[in-house]
FILUMFI-416791 format. One record per residue (C-alpha): y, x, z; residue in one letter. Coordinates in steps of 0.02 Angstrom, whole numbers, plus 50000, padded with zeros to 5 digits. Example, Ala and Ser with C-alpha at 12.3 -4.5 7.8 and 13.67 -1.06 7.14 Angstrom:
// FILUMFI-416791
+-------+-------+-------+------+
!    c2 !    c1 !    c3 ! rest !
+-------+-------+-------+------+
! 49775 ! 50615 ! 50390 !    A !
! 49947 ! 50684 ! 50357 !    S !
+-------+-------+-------+------+
//
This chain:
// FILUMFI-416791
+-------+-------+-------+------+
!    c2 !    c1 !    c3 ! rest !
+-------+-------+-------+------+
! 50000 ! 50000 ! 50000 !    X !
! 50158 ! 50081 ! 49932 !    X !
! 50317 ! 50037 ! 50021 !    X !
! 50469 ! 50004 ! 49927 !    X !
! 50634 ! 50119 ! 49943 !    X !
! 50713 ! 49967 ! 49982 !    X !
! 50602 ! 49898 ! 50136 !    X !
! 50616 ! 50093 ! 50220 !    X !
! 50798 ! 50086 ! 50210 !    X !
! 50767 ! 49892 ! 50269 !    X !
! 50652 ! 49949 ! 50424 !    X !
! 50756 ! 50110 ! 50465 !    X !
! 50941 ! 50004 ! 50447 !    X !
! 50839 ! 49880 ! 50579 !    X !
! 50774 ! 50005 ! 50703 !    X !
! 50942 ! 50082 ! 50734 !    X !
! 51029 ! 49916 ! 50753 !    X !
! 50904 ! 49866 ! 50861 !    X !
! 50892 ! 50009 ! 50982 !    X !
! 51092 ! 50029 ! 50976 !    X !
! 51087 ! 49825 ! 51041 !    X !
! 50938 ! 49906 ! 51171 !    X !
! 51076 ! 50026 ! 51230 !    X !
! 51236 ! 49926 ! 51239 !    X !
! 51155 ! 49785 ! 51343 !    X !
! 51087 ! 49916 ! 51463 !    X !
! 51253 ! 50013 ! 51481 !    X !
! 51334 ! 49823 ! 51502 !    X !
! 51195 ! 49796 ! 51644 !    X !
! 51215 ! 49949 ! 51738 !    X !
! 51399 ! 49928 ! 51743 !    X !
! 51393 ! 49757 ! 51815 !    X !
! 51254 ! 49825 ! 51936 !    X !
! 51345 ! 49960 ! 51997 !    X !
! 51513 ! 49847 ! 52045 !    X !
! 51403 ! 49725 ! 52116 !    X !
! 51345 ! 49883 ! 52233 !    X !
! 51492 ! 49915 ! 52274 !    X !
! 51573 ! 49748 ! 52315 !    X !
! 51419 ! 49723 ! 52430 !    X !
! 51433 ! 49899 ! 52517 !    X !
! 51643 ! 49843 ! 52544 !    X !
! 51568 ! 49669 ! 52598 !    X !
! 51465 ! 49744 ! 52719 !    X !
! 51608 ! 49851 ! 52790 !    X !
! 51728 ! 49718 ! 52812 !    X !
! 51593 ! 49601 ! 52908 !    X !
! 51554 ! 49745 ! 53009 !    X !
! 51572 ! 49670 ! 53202 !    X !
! 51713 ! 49753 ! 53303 !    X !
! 51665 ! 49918 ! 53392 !    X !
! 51667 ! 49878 ! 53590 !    X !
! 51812 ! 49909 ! 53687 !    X !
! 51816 ! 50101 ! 53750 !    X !
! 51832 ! 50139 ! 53924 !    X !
! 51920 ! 50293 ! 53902 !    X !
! 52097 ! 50237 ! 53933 !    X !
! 52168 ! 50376 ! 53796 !    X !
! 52061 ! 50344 ! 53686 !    X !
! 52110 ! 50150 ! 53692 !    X !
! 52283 ! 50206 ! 53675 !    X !
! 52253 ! 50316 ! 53528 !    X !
! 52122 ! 50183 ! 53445 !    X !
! 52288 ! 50043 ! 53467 !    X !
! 52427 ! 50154 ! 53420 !    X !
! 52302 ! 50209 ! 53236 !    X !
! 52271 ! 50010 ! 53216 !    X !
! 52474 ! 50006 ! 53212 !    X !
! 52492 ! 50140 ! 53081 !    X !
! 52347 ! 50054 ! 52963 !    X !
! 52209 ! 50134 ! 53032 !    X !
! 52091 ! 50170 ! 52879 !    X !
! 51935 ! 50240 ! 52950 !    X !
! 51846 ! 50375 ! 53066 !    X !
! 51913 ! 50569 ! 53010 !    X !
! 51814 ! 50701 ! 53019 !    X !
+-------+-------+-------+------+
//
């Protein structure tokens, strides 16, 4: 069975479009995964239950005077 210029050009034309649609819709997917990571990892930290009152009376102070300022997380 002898294939036809015209039905290689057909299969190879096919195969590319077909594996470039493949790739698009998993670059597409991933994307939308990875923000949906992330808005549940900044869900997560928001929902977080407040940390217990210290009983250090500085460190109170210092924890009150950083929620003033726009405290924006633990430094290291």
């Amino acid at each position: 069975m002898e294939l036809e210029t015209s039905s290689i050009v057909l299969l190879a034309v096919s195969t590319a479009v077909s594996f470039g649609l493949g790739r698009t819709f998993m670059h597409f997917r991933k994307k939308k995964q990875k923000k949906d990571a992330q808005e549940r990892e900044a869900r997560a930290l928001r929902e977080q239950p407040a940390e217990p009152e210290s009983k250090n009376k500085s460190k109170r102070k210092r924890q009150l005077q950083q929620a003033q300022k726009g405290f924006s997380g633990p430094k290291r």
